[in-house]
C-alpha positions in Angstrom: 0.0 0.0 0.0 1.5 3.3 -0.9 1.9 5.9 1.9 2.3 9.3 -0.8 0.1 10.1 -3.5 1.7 9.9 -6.5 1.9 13.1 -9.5 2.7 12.6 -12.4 4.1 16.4 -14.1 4.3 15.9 -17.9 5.8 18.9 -19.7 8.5 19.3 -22.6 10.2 22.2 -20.6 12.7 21.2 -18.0 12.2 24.4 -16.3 8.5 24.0 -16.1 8.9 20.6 -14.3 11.3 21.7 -11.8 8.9 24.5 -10.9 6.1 22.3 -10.5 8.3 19.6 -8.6 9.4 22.7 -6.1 5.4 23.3 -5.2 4.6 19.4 -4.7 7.6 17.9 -3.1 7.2 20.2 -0.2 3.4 18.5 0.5 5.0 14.9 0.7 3.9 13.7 -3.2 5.6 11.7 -5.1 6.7 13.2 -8.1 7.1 11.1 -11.2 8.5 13.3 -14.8 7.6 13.0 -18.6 9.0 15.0 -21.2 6.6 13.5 -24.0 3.3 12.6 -24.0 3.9 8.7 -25.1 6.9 8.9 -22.1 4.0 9.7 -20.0 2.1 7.2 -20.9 4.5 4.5 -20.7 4.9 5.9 -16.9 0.8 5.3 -16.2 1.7 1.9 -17.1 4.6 1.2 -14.4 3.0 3.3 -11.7 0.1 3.8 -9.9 0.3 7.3 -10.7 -2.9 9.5 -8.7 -3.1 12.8 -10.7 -1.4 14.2 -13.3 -0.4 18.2 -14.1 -0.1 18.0 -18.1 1.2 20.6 -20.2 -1.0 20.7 -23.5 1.4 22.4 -26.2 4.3 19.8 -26.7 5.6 18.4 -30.2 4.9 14.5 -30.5 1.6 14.2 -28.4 -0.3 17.7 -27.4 -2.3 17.6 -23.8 -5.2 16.6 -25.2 -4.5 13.6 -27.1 -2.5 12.3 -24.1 -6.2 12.9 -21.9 -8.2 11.0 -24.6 -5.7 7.8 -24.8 -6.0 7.9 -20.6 -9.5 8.3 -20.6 -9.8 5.1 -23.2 -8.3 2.7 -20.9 -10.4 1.0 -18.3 -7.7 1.5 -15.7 -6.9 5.0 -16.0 -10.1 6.1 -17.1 -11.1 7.7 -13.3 -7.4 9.1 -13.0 -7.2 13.4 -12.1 -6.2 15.6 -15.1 -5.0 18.6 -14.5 -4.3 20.4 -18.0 -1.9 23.5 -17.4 -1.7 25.1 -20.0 -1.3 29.0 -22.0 -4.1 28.7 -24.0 -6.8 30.9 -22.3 -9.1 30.7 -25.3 -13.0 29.5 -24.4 -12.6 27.1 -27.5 -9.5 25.7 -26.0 -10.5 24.6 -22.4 -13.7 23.6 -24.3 -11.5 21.0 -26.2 -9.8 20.1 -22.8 -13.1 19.1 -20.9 -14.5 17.1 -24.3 -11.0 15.1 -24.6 -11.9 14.7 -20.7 -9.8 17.3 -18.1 -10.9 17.5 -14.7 -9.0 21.2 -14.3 -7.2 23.8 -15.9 -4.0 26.1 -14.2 -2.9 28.8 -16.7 0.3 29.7 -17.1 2.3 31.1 -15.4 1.1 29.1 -12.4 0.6 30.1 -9.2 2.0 27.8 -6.6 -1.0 28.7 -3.8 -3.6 27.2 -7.3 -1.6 24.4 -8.2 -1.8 23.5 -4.3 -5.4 23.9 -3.4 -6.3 22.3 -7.0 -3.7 18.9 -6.5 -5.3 18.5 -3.0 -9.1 18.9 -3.9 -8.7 16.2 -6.9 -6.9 14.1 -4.9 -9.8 14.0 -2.6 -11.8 13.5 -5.4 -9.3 10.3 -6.1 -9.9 8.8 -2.6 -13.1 9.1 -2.8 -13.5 7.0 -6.1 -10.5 4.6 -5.0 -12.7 4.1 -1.6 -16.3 3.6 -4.2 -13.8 1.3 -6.5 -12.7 -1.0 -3.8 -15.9 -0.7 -1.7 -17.4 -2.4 -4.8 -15.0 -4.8 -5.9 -14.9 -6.5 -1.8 -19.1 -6.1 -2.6 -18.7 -7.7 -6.0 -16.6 -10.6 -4.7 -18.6 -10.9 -1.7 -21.6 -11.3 -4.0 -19.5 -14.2 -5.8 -18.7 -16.1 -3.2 -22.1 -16.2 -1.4 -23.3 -16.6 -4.6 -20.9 -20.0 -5.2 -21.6 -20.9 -2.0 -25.5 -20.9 -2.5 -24.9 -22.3 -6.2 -23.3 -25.3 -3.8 -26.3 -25.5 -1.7 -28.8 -25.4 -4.4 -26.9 -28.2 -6.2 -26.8 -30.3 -2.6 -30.0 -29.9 -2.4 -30.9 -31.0 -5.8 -29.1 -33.8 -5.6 -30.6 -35.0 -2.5 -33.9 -34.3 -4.1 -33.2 -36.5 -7.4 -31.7 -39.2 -5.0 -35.3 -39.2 -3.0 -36.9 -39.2 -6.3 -35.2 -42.2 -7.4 -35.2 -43.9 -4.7 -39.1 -43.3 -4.3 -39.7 -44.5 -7.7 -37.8 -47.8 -7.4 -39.7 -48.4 -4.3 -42.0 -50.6 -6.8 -39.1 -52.3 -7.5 -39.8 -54.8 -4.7 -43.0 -55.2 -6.0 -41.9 -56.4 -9.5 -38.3 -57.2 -10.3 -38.2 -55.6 -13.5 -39.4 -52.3 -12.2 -35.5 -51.2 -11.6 -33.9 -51.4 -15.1 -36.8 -50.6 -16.4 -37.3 -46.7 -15.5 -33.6 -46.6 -16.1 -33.9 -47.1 -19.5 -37.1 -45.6 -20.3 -36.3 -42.5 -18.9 -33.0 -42.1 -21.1 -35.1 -43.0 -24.3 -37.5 -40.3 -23.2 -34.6 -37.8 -22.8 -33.0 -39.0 -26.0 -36.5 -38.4 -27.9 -37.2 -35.2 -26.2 -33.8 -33.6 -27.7 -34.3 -35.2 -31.1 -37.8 -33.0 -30.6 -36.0 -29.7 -29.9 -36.5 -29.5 -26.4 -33.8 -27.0 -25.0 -31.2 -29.3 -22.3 -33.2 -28.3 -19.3 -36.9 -29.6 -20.3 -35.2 -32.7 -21.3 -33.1 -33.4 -18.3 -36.6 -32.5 -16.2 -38.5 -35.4 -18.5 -35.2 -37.5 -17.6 -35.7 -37.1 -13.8 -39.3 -37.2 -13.8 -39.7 -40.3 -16.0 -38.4 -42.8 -13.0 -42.1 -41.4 -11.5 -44.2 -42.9 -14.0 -45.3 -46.6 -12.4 -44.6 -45.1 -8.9 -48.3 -46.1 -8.7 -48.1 -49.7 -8.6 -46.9 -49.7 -4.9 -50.8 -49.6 -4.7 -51.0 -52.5 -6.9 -51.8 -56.0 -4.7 -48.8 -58.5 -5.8 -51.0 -60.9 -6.7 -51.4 -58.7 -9.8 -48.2 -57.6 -10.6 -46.7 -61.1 -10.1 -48.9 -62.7 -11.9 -48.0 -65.0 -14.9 -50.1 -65.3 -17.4 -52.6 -62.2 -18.1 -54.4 -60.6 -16.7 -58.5 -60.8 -16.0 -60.6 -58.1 -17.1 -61.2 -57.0 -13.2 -57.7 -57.5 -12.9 -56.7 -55.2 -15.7 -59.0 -52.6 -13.9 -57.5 -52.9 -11.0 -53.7 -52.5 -12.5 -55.3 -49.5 -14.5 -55.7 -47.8 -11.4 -51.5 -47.4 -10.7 -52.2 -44.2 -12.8 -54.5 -42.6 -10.3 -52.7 -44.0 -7.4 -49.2 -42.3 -8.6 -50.7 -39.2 -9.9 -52.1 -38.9 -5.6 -49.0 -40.1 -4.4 -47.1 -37.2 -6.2 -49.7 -34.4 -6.3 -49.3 -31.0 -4.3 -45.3 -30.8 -4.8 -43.2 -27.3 -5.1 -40.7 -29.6 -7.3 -40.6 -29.2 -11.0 -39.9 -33.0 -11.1 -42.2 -34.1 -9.1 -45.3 -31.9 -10.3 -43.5 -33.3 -13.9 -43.6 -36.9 -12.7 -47.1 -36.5 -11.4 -48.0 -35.5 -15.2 -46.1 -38.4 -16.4 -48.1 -41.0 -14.1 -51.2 -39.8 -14.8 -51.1 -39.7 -18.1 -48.8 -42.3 -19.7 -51.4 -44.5 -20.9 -53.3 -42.3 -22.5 -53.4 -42.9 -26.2 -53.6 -40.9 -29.0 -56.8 -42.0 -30.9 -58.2 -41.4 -27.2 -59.0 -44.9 -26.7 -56.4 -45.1 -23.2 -56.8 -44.7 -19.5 -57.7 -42.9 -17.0 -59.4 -40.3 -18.7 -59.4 -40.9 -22.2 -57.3 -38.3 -23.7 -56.9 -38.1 -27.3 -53.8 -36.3 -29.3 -52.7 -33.1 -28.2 -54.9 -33.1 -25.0 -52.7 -35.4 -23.7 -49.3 -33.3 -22.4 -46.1 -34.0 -24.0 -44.3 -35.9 -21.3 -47.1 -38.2 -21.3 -47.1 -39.2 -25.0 -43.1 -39.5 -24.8 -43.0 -41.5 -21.9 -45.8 -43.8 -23.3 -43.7 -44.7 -26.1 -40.6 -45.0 -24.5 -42.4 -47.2 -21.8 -43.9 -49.6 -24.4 -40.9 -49.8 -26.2 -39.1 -51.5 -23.1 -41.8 -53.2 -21.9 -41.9 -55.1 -25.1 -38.3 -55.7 -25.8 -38.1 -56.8 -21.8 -39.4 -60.1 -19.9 -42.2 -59.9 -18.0 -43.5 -62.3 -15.8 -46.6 -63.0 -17.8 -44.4 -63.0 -21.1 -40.8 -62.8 -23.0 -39.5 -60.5 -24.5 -40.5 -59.3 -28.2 -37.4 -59.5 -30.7 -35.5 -56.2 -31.6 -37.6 -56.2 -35.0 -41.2 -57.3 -33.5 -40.9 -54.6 -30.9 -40.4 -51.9 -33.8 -42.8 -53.1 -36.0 -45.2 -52.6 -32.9 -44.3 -49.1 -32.6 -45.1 -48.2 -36.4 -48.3 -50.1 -36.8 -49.5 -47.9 -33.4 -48.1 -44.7 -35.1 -51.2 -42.5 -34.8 -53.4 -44.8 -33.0 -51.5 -45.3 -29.6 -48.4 -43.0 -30.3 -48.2 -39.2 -31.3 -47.2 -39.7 -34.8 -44.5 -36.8 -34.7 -43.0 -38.9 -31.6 -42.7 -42.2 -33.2 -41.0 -40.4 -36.3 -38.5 -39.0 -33.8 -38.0 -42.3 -32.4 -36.8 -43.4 -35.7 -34.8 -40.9 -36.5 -32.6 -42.1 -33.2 -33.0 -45.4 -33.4 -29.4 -46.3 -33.2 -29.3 -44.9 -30.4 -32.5 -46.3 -29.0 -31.1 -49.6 -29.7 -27.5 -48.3 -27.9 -29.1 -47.3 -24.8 -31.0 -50.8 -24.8 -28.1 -52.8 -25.2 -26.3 -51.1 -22.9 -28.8 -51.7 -20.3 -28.2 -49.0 -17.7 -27.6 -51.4 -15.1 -24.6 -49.3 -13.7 -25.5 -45.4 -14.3 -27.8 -43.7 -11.1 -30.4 -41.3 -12.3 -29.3 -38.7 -10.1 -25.9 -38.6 -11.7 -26.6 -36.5 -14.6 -24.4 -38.0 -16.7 -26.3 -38.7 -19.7 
């Protein structure tokens, strides 16, 4: 920290400089010389100068030049001009204050001016230098607490898609296949959803809130969902009902994947000519995330073993999905599941068995 202001006195007159350097010196500055204008600014570049007395009439760079180039750069910008010059013309300070002067002296100075003029900018300095610094420990303040709650938020988040998980394979003790199957059926709605268009964060919410879609069968009795063979038509009423159960389960949340999920159980099995349950919807009345996650749940569920069946080949499966195109499935959905079928057919194979939801790395 420096204990004397420092001046820089920029004049192409030796004489003018010792002058000027006889008034300050005596009031404990610094005193730091330039013959030139581009000598002076070379010297703003080494030094944390705090004012400068700048003559405007020399040869390579005039005064005012000099002022504009300071006033250009960010970190000198805020720095005291004093312009001393002869010119006492209106025209000429007017030319000073737009290239950006704080203060004129005329020549020949007066050593009681210089004085009280140095000493009232350089309050004006400490005061901006205070403002400047007062703003920067504010700004990097605001950074830190800002990380820090950035931290939090991300903790908590975390925590959240871990209880969300965990909640959703719940059913998993219920039905054995329950596990790897949200796994993958959530990635192939994610994958689908950004084949769509859907910007990252709607399809990372459909990824987390996809898990939620069967969370329903926990109210299923396991005679049901153990059974092999299929189902009676009372017992097909009775599994119809996960839908309700999971859209009560996850109603009344403040979480976006939650109130998604609730969406998502409700209205999964819905179908596009409106012949689905529970409430019949028919194309664009059903939401979005439930006509992606009903063909992404379909999809697994016939390329996977149930207990009541095995599982479709590769080819059946996808023959399945086209000859539903605009009776079960939203038409523009099943095209998009085409268009990334390799992909659909990587994330299958690959079975998920190893990657947590809550990771995010997807």
């Amino acid at each position: 920290m420096k204990n004397k202001p420092e001046i820089l006195i920029v004049d192409d007159i030796p004489q003018n400089i010792r002058l000027l350097e006889a008034f300050m010196i005596p009031q404990g500055y610094d005193i730091f010389t330039a013959a030139t204008g581009k000598e002076a600014l070379s010297k703003l570049d080494k030094n944390q100068i705090d004012l400068i007395l700048l003559d405007v009439m020399m040869p390579d760079m005039d005064g005012y030049e000099v002022t504009k180039r300071i006033r250009q750069d960010e970190k000198t910008r805020l720095l005291p001009i004093i312009l001393v010059t002869a010119l006492r013309d209106t025209k000429d300070r007017v030319t000073g204050i737009e290239a950006g002067c704080d203060d004129f002296i005329s020549k020949p100075v007066d050593k009681t001016e210089v004085v009280a003029r140095v000493k009232s900018l350089l309050k004006v300095k400490a005061y901006n230098d205070l403002m400047q610094n007062y703003q920067k420990e504010l700004e990097s303040e605001v950074t830190a607490r800002t990380e820090e709650l950035k931290k939090a938020t991300e903790k908590i988040k975390t925590a959240s898609l871990d209880t969300i998980f965990r909640l959703a394979t719940a059913s998993e003790y219920k039905d054995k296949d329950t596990g790897v199957h949200i796994k993958r059926m959530s990635l192939y709605c994610a994958a689908i959803a950004r084949c769509m268009g859907l910007d990252e964060g709607t399809s990372t919410a459909i990824l987390h809130a996809a898990p939620m879609h069967d969370i329903g069968k926990i109210g299923i009795p396991d005679s049901i969902l153990a059974k092999t063979g299929y189902l009676s038509s009372a017992e097909r009423e009775i599994m119809k009902q996960h839908t309700i159960i999971g859209a009560k389960i996850l109603e009344g949340s403040d979480s976006e994947f939650i109130r998604l999920g609730r969406t998502i159980a409700l209205s999964h099995h819905e179908k596009w000519d409106g012949s689905g349950y529970p409430n019949g919807l028919k194309g664009q009345d059903i939401p979005f995330a439930g006509r992606l996650a009903a063909i992404a749940d379909v999809f697994d569920a016939l390329t996977s073993s149930r207990s009541y069946k095995e599982p479709f080949s590769l080819e059946k499966s996808l023959n399945v999905i086209r000859r539903w195109r605009e009776t079960a499935f939203d038409p523009d959905i099943v095209d998009a599941f085409f268009t990334i079928q390799p992909q659909i057919i990587e994330i299958k194979e690959q079975c998920c068995m190893a990657i947590p939801l809550s990771s995010g790395t997807f």
